[in-house]
C-alpha positions in Angstrom: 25.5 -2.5 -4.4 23.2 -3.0 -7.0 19.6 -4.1 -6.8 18.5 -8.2 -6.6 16.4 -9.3 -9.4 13.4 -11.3 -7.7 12.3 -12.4 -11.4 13.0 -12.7 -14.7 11.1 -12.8 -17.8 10.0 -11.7 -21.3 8.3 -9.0 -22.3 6.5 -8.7 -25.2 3.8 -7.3 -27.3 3.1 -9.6 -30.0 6.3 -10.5 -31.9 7.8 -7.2 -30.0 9.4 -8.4 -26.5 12.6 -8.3 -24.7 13.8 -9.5 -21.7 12.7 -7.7 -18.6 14.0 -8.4 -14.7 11.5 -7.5 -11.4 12.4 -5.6 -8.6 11.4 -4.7 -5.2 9.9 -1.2 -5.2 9.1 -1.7 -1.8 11.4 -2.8 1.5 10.2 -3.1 4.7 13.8 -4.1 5.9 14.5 -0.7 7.2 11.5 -0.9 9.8 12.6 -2.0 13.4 12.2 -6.2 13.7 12.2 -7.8 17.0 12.3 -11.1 18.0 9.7 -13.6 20.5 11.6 -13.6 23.9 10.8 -15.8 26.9 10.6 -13.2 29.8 11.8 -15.2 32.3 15.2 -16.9 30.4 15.4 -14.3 27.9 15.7 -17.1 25.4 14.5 -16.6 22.2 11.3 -18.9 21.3 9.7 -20.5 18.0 6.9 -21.5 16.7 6.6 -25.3 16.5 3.0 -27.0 14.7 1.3 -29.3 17.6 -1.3 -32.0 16.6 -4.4 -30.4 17.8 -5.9 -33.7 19.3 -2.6 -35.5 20.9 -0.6 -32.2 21.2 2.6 -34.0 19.9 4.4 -32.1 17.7 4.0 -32.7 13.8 7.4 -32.7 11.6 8.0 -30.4 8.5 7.9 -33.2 6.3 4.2 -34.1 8.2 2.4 -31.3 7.0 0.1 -30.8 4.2 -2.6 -28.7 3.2 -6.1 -29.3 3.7 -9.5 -27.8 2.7 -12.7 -28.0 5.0 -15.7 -28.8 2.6 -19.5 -27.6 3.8 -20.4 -31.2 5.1 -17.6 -31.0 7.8 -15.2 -33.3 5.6 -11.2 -32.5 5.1 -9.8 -32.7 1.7 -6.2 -33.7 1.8 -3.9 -31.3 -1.0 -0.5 -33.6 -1.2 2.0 -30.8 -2.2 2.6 -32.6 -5.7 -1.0 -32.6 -6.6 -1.1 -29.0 -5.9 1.8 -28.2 -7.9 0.4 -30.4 -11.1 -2.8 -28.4 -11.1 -1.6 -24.7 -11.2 0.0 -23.6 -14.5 4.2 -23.7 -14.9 5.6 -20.4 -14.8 6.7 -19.7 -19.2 8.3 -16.2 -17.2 5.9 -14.1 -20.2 5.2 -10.9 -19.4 2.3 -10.2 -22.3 1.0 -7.1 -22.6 -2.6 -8.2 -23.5 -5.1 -5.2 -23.4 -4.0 -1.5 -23.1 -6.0 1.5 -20.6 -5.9 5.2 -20.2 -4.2 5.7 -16.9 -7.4 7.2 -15.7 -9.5 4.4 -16.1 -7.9 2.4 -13.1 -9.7 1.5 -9.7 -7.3 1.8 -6.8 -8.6 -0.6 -5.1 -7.2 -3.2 -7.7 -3.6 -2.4 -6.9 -1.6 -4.1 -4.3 2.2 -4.5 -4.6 4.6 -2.6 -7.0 7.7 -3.4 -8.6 10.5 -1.9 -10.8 10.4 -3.7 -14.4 13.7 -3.0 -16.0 15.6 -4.5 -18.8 17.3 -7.4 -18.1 20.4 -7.2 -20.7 21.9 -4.8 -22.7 20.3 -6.2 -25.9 17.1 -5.7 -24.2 17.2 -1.8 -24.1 16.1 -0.5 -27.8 13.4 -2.7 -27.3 11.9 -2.2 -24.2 12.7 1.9 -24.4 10.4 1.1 -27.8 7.5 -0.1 -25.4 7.9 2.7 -22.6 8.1 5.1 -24.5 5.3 4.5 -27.2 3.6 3.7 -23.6 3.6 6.9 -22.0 3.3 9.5 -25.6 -0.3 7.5 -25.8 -0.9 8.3 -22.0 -1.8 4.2 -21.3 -1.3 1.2 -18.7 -1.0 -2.3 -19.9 -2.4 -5.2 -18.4 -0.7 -8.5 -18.3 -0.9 -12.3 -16.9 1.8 -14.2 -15.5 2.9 -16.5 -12.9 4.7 -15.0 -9.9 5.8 -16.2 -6.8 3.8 -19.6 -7.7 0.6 -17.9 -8.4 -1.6 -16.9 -11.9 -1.7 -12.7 -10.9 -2.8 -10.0 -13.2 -0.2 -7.2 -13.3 -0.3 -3.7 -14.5 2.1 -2.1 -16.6 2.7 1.4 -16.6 6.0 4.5 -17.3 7.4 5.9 -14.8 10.0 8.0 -15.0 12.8 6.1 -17.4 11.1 2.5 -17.0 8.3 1.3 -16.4 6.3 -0.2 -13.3 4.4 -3.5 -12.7 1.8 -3.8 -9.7 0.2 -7.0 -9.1 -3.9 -6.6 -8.8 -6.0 -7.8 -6.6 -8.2 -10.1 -8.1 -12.2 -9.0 -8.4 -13.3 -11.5 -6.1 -11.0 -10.3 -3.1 -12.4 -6.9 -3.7 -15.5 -5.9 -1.4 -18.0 -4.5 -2.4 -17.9 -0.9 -1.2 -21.7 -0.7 -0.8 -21.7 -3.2 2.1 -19.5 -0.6 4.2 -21.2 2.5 3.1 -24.9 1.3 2.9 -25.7 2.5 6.5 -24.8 6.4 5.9 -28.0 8.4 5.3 -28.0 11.5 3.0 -27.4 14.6 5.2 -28.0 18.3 3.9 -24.7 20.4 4.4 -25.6 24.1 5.0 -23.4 26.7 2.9 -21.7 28.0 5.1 -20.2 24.9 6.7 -19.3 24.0 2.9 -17.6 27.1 2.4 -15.6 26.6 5.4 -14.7 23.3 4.8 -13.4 24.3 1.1 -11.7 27.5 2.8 -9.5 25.0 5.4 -9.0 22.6 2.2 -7.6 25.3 0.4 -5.3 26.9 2.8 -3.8 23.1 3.6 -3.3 22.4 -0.5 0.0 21.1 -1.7 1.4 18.5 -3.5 2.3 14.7 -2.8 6.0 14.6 -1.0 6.0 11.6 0.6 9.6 12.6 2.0 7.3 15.0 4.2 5.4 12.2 6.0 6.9 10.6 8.6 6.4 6.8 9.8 5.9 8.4 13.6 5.0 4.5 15.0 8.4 3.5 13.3 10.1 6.6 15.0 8.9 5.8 18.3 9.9 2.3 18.3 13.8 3.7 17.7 13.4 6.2 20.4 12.2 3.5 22.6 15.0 1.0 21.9 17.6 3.8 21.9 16.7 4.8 25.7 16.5 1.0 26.6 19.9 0.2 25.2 21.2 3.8 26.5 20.0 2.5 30.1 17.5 6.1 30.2 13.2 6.0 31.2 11.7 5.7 28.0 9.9 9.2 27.3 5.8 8.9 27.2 3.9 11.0 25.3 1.4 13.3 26.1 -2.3 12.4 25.5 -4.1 14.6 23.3 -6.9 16.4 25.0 -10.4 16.3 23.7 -11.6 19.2 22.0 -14.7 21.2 23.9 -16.7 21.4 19.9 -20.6 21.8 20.7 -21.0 21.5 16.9 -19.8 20.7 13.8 -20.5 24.6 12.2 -18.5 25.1 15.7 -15.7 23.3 14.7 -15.6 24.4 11.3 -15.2 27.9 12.4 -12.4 27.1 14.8 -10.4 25.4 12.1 -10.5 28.1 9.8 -9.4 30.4 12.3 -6.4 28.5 12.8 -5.8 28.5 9.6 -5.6 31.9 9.0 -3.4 32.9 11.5 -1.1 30.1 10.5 -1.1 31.7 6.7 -1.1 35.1 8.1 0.8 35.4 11.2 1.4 39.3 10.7 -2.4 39.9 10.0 -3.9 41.5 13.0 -6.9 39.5 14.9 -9.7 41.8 14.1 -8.5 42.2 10.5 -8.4 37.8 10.8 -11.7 37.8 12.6 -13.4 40.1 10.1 -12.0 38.1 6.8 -13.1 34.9 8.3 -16.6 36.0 8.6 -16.8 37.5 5.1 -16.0 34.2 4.2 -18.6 32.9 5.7 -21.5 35.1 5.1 
Protein backbone atom coordinates (compact mmCIF):
# COMPACT_ATOMS: atom_id res chain seq x y z
CA UNK A 1 0.00 0.00 0.00
CA UNK A 2 1.34 3.10 -0.99
CA UNK A 3 2.07 6.15 1.25
CA UNK A 4 -0.94 9.04 2.15
CA UNK A 5 -0.17 12.41 0.94
CA UNK A 6 -0.81 14.74 4.06
CA UNK A 7 -0.33 17.81 1.61
CA UNK A 8 -0.13 19.06 -1.51
CA UNK A 9 1.49 21.93 -3.09
CA UNK A 10 3.78 23.79 -5.56
CA UNK A 11 7.11 24.01 -5.64
CA UNK A 12 8.90 26.51 -7.14
CA UNK A 13 11.87 28.66 -7.63
CA UNK A 14 10.94 31.67 -9.40
CA UNK A 15 9.14 30.74 -12.70
CA UNK A 16 10.78 27.03 -12.04
CA UNK A 17 8.13 24.85 -9.83
CA UNK A 18 6.24 21.78 -10.02
CA UNK A 19 3.93 20.08 -8.06
CA UNK A 20 5.22 18.43 -4.96
CA UNK A 21 3.05 16.09 -2.26
CA UNK A 22 4.18 15.81 1.74
CA UNK A 23 4.67 12.79 3.55
CA UNK A 24 5.09 11.50 6.91
CA UNK A 25 8.79 10.68 7.50
CA UNK A 26 7.86 9.88 10.88
CA UNK A 27 5.07 7.22 12.49
CA UNK A 28 4.58 6.73 15.88
CA UNK A 29 1.76 4.28 15.01
CA UNK A 30 4.02 1.30 15.58
CA UNK A 31 4.63 2.30 19.34
CA UNK A 32 2.29 0.38 21.91
CA UNK A 33 -1.15 2.72 22.59
CA UNK A 34 -3.33 2.04 25.47
CA UNK A 35 -6.43 3.30 26.43
CA UNK A 36 -7.84 5.24 30.09
CA UNK A 37 -9.62 2.33 31.92
CA UNK A 38 -11.86 2.65 34.99
CA UNK A 39 -10.23 0.08 37.44
CA UNK A 40 -13.10 -0.96 38.99
CA UNK A 41 -15.71 -1.56 35.72
CA UNK A 42 -12.96 -1.92 33.36
CA UNK A 43 -14.85 0.55 31.26
CA UNK A 44 -13.10 2.64 29.18
CA UNK A 45 -13.28 6.53 30.18
CA UNK A 46 -13.15 10.11 28.31
CA UNK A 47 -12.28 13.23 28.76
CA UNK A 48 -15.27 15.56 28.94
CA UNK A 49 -14.61 19.80 29.41
CA UNK A 50 -16.38 20.87 32.87
CA UNK A 51 -17.24 24.59 33.60
CA UNK A 52 -14.69 25.35 36.17
CA UNK A 53 -17.10 27.42 38.42
CA UNK A 54 -20.62 25.34 38.12
CA UNK A 55 -18.82 22.07 37.13
CA UNK A 56 -21.53 21.40 34.41
CA UNK A 57 -20.36 20.11 31.52
CA UNK A 58 -19.67 22.54 28.47
CA UNK A 59 -20.71 21.20 24.83
CA UNK A 60 -18.32 21.03 21.66
CA UNK A 61 -20.13 23.65 20.07
CA UNK A 62 -19.54 25.83 23.70
CA UNK A 63 -16.10 26.18 23.46
CA UNK A 64 -13.81 28.87 22.27
CA UNK A 65 -10.60 30.10 22.79
CA UNK A 66 -9.49 32.58 25.04
CA UNK A 67 -6.34 34.67 25.97
CA UNK A 68 -5.56 35.96 29.54
CA UNK A 69 -4.27 39.68 29.22
CA UNK A 70 -1.67 41.08 32.15
CA UNK A 71 -4.64 42.99 33.89
CA UNK A 72 -6.45 39.72 34.70
CA UNK A 73 -9.04 40.23 31.69
CA UNK A 74 -10.15 37.29 29.13
CA UNK A 75 -10.12 37.99 25.48
CA UNK A 76 -12.67 35.93 23.78
CA UNK A 77 -11.13 34.35 20.05
CA UNK A 78 -14.65 33.34 18.16
CA UNK A 79 -13.19 30.51 15.81
CA UNK A 80 -14.16 32.70 12.65
CA UNK A 81 -12.22 35.65 13.79
CA UNK A 82 -9.28 33.53 14.29
CA UNK A 83 -9.50 31.94 10.97
CA UNK A 84 -9.89 35.63 9.15
CA UNK A 85 -6.75 36.83 10.77
CA UNK A 86 -4.16 34.08 9.84
CA UNK A 87 -3.21 33.91 6.10
CA UNK A 88 -5.10 31.23 3.55
CA UNK A 89 -3.03 28.46 2.69
CA UNK A 90 -1.88 29.35 -1.66
CA UNK A 91 -0.24 25.47 -0.99
CA UNK A 92 3.38 27.42 -2.33
CA UNK A 93 6.27 25.82 -1.45
CA UNK A 94 8.96 28.82 -2.44
CA UNK A 95 12.23 28.27 -2.20
CA UNK A 96 13.28 31.75 -0.95
CA UNK A 97 16.96 31.86 0.29
CA UNK A 98 19.48 29.04 -0.31
CA UNK A 99 22.36 27.62 2.73
CA UNK A 100 25.34 25.41 2.88
CA UNK A 101 24.15 22.41 4.71
CA UNK A 102 26.63 23.31 7.37
CA UNK A 103 25.39 26.43 8.29
CA UNK A 104 22.19 24.97 10.00
CA UNK A 105 21.48 25.09 13.97
CA UNK A 106 19.90 21.87 15.05
CA UNK A 107 18.04 23.23 17.36
CA UNK A 108 15.86 24.91 14.59
CA UNK A 109 14.60 21.58 13.27
CA UNK A 110 11.60 19.79 14.55
CA UNK A 111 9.45 17.51 12.27
CA UNK A 112 10.55 16.01 8.88
CA UNK A 113 8.80 14.93 5.91
CA UNK A 114 9.22 13.23 2.52
CA UNK A 115 8.70 15.95 -0.35
CA UNK A 116 8.09 14.03 -3.57
CA UNK A 117 6.58 14.89 -6.85
CA UNK A 118 3.09 14.86 -7.00
CA UNK A 119 2.51 13.79 -10.81
CA UNK A 120 4.29 12.44 -13.43
CA UNK A 121 4.66 15.83 -15.22
CA UNK A 122 6.21 16.96 -12.07
CA UNK A 123 9.42 14.75 -12.25
CA UNK A 124 11.96 16.61 -14.90
CA UNK A 125 11.25 19.41 -12.93
CA UNK A 126 11.61 18.77 -9.54
CA UNK A 127 14.73 16.13 -10.34
CA UNK A 128 15.95 19.76 -12.04
CA UNK A 129 15.71 21.26 -8.37
CA UNK A 130 17.25 18.23 -6.35
CA UNK A 131 19.66 17.66 -8.26
CA UNK A 132 21.10 21.25 -9.01
CA UNK A 133 20.37 21.17 -5.02
CA UNK A 134 22.67 18.72 -3.82
CA UNK A 135 25.92 19.20 -6.85
CA UNK A 136 26.00 22.91 -5.00
CA UNK A 137 26.04 21.14 -1.48
CA UNK A 138 22.83 23.61 -0.23
CA UNK A 139 19.46 23.62 1.87
CA UNK A 140 16.62 25.88 0.92
CA UNK A 141 14.43 27.69 3.06
CA UNK A 142 10.83 28.13 2.43
CA UNK A 143 7.35 29.70 3.95
CA UNK A 144 4.18 28.08 3.83
CA UNK A 145 1.04 27.39 5.56
CA UNK A 146 0.79 23.90 7.05
CA UNK A 147 -1.53 22.29 9.12
CA UNK A 148 -3.26 25.93 9.70
CA UNK A 149 -0.10 27.58 10.61
CA UNK A 150 2.60 30.25 8.75
CA UNK A 151 5.93 27.65 9.42
CA UNK A 152 9.32 28.07 7.94
CA UNK A 153 10.45 24.75 6.37
CA UNK A 154 13.80 23.54 5.25
CA UNK A 155 14.51 21.94 2.05
CA UNK A 156 17.14 19.66 1.57
CA UNK A 157 18.41 16.08 -0.94
CA UNK A 158 18.27 13.18 0.33
CA UNK A 159 18.86 10.28 -1.31
CA UNK A 160 16.55 10.47 -4.79
CA UNK A 161 14.21 13.40 -3.31
CA UNK A 162 14.36 15.80 -1.24
CA UNK A 163 13.31 16.52 2.51
CA UNK A 164 11.23 19.31 4.21
CA UNK A 165 11.46 19.81 8.16
CA UNK A 166 9.41 22.37 9.68
CA UNK A 167 11.68 24.95 12.06
CA UNK A 168 11.14 26.03 15.11
CA UNK A 169 10.59 29.43 15.07
CA UNK A 170 13.53 31.85 16.94
CA UNK A 171 11.34 32.80 19.62
CA UNK A 172 10.55 29.18 20.86
CA UNK A 173 14.23 28.62 20.91
CA UNK A 174 15.91 29.15 24.45
CA UNK A 175 18.61 30.60 24.85
CA UNK A 176 21.29 28.09 25.61
CA UNK A 177 23.18 30.49 27.93
CA UNK A 178 20.38 30.39 30.53
CA UNK A 179 21.01 26.53 30.99
CA UNK A 180 24.69 26.59 30.78
CA UNK A 181 25.50 29.94 32.64
CA UNK A 182 26.02 28.19 36.04
CA UNK A 183 29.04 25.68 34.81
CA UNK A 184 32.34 27.17 35.99
CA UNK A 185 35.56 26.60 33.79
CA UNK A 186 37.38 23.47 35.18
CA UNK A 187 41.08 22.64 34.20
CA UNK A 188 41.13 18.93 32.82
CA UNK A 189 44.57 17.23 33.57
CA UNK A 190 46.21 15.40 30.46
CA UNK A 191 45.99 12.44 31.40
CA UNK A 192 42.25 12.31 32.09
CA UNK A 193 41.93 13.87 28.48
CA UNK A 194 43.97 11.29 26.94
CA UNK A 195 41.79 8.70 28.51
CA UNK A 196 38.75 10.11 27.69
CA UNK A 197 39.87 10.44 23.83
CA UNK A 198 41.36 6.78 24.16
CA UNK A 199 37.61 5.31 25.32
CA UNK A 200 36.10 7.78 22.49
CA UNK A 201 38.13 6.14 20.05
CA UNK A 202 37.81 2.58 20.83
CA UNK A 203 33.71 3.19 20.88
CA UNK A 204 33.89 5.11 17.27
CA UNK A 205 31.47 4.06 14.49
CA UNK A 206 29.01 5.32 12.33
CA UNK A 207 25.23 6.36 12.74
CA UNK A 208 22.98 2.94 12.32
CA UNK A 209 19.99 3.84 13.75
CA UNK A 210 18.82 0.13 13.06
CA UNK A 211 21.34 -0.62 15.97
CA UNK A 212 19.47 1.41 18.65
CA UNK A 213 16.75 -0.05 20.20
CA UNK A 214 13.58 1.76 21.66
CA UNK A 215 14.20 -0.61 25.05
CA UNK A 216 10.99 1.50 26.87
CA UNK A 217 8.94 0.46 23.74
CA UNK A 218 10.34 -3.17 24.10
CA UNK A 219 9.47 -3.47 27.56
CA UNK A 220 6.02 -2.37 27.27
CA UNK A 221 5.48 -5.56 24.60
CA UNK A 222 7.12 -7.85 26.99
CA UNK A 223 4.83 -6.60 29.54
CA UNK A 224 1.62 -6.95 27.67
CA UNK A 225 2.73 -10.20 26.14
CA UNK A 226 3.03 -11.96 29.75
CA UNK A 227 -0.30 -10.23 30.87
CA UNK A 228 -2.27 -11.54 27.91
CA UNK A 229 -0.13 -14.95 28.12
CA UNK A 230 -1.52 -15.09 31.85
CA UNK A 231 2.66 -15.31 33.13
CA UNK A 232 4.42 -12.71 36.19
CA UNK A 233 5.67 -10.03 34.33
CA UNK A 234 9.60 -10.25 34.50
CA UNK A 235 11.36 -7.21 36.59
CA UNK A 236 14.48 -6.04 35.89
CA UNK A 237 17.38 -5.90 37.69
CA UNK A 238 18.58 -2.55 39.22
CA UNK A 239 21.83 -1.44 38.16
CA UNK A 240 24.30 -1.24 40.97
CA UNK A 241 26.19 1.94 41.80
CA UNK A 242 29.58 1.98 40.84
CA UNK A 243 32.33 2.23 43.98
CA UNK A 244 34.43 5.46 41.60
CA UNK A 245 36.41 7.58 44.36
CA UNK A 246 37.32 9.79 41.39
CA UNK A 247 36.74 10.81 38.13
CA UNK A 248 40.81 9.97 36.92
CA UNK A 249 39.42 6.68 38.80
CA UNK A 250 36.81 6.15 36.59
CA UNK A 251 38.49 7.14 33.63
CA UNK A 252 40.96 4.43 34.14
CA UNK A 253 38.45 1.72 34.71
CA UNK A 254 36.70 2.58 31.50
CA UNK A 255 39.64 2.29 29.43
CA UNK A 256 40.45 -0.91 30.85
CA UNK A 257 37.21 -2.27 29.77
CA UNK A 258 37.77 -1.12 26.75
CA UNK A 259 40.65 -2.81 25.96
CA UNK A 260 39.78 -6.11 26.86
CA UNK A 261 36.62 -5.73 24.91
CA UNK A 262 38.88 -4.72 21.64
CA UNK A 263 41.44 -7.31 22.66
CA UNK A 264 40.03 -10.27 24.25
CA UNK A 265 43.14 -12.46 23.28
CA UNK A 266 45.59 -9.83 24.69
CA UNK A 267 46.94 -10.98 27.88
CA UNK A 268 46.24 -8.70 31.19
CA UNK A 269 49.74 -7.67 31.85
CA UNK A 270 50.39 -6.99 28.23
CA UNK A 271 46.51 -4.78 28.62
CA UNK A 272 47.65 -3.42 31.90
CA UNK A 273 51.02 -2.26 30.52
CA UNK A 274 49.51 -0.55 27.11
CA UNK A 275 46.95 1.14 29.12
CA UNK A 276 49.46 2.89 31.20
CA UNK A 277 51.64 3.91 28.28
CA UNK A 278 48.73 5.51 27.26
CA UNK A 279 48.47 7.35 29.95
CA UNK A 280 51.85 8.44 30.90
Amino acid sequence: MSARAIWKGHLSIGDLGCAVALYSAVNGAERTAFHIINRDTGHRVRREYVDEDSGRPVGKDDLVKGYDTPEGQTVILEPDEIRDAVPESDKRLELSAFLSCDQIDTLYLERPYFLAPADRRSVEAYELIRATMEAEGVAAIARTVLFRRVRSVLVRPHGKGLIATTLNYDYEVRNAAESFEDISKVKIEKEMLDLARHIIGTKMGEFDPSQYEDRYEAALTELVKAKIAGRKPKKLPKRKPENVTSLLDALRKSAGATETVSSPKRKASTGSAAKQKKAS
